[in-house]
Every structure is written in C-alpha cells, then in structure tokens.
C-alpha positions as a printed Julia matrix, in Angstrom:
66×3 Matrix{Float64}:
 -11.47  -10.47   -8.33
  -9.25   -7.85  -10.14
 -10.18   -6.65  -12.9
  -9.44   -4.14  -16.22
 -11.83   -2.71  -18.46
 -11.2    -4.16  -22.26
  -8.99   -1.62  -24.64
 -11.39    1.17  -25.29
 -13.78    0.46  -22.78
 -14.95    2.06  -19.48
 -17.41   -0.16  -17.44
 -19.35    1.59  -15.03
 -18.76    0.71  -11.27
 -22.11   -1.4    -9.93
 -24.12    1.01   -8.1
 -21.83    4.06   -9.19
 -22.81    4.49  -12.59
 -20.76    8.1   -12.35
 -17.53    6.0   -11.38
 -15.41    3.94  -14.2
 -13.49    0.97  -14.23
 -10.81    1.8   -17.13
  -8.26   -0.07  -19.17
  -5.14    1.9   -17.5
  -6.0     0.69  -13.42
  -6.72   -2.35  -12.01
  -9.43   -2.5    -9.72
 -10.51   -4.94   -7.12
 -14.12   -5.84   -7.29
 -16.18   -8.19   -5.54
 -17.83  -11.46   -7.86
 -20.73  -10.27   -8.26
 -23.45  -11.12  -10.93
 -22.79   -7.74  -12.47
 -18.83   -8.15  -12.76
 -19.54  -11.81  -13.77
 -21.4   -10.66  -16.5
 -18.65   -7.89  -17.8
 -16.42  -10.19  -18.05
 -18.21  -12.94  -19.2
 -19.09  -10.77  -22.48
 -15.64   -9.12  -22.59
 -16.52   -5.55  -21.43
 -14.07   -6.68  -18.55
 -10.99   -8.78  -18.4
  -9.2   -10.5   -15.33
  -5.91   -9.62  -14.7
  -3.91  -12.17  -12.22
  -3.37  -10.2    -8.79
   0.63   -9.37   -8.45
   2.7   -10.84   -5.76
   5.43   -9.22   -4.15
   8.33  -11.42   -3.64
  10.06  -10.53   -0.38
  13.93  -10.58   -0.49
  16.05  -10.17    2.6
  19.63   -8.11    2.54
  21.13  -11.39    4.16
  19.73  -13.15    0.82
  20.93   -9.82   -1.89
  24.2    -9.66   -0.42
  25.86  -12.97    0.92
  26.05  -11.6     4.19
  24.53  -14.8     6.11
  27.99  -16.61    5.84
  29.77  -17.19    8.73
C-alpha cells in the first residue's frame, strides 16, 4: 500500500521510529496493523500507485503505415 503522511505530519516508520514517512514522498509500505491504523485515524493517507503508460514511436509518429 502507498502511502503519504497527512499535511503537517511525519509518521514514524514501524520498527524505525528514527525514520519518517512525510507528506512530500510516497512510500510503499506493507498492510500492516500499524499502517492500518495511521491511516485509519488520518495520520496517513493513501495515495493511488501511478501507472506508466507505455507509448511506442510507431504509435507517436504514424510511422506504422505502409
């Protein structure tokens, strides 16, 4: 689950309480109770993972025409 720390907010990592989860980075964590809980009281929000759309130079540029 991907994650961000709500604005103003840093959530310490689980087990690396020295280590923050911040507003400005995303940050992959596992679903644990301990995220589960962060986010279930707002300290941490979900952000939707981004996809990368793949485009070919065939596609871009008309060059599959024959």
């Amino acid at each position: 689950m991907i994650v961000k720390a709500t604005a103003g907010l840093r959530v310490p990592k689980e087990g690396k309480p020295r280590q923050y989860i911040t507003e400005t980075d995303a940050v992959d964590v596992p679903a644990t109770a301990y995220y589960l809980r962060a986010v279930a009281c707002g300290d941490l929000v979900r952000v939707a993972p981004v996809t990368a759309t793949k485009t070919t130079k065939a596609a871009t540029t008309g060059q599959d025409k024959e």
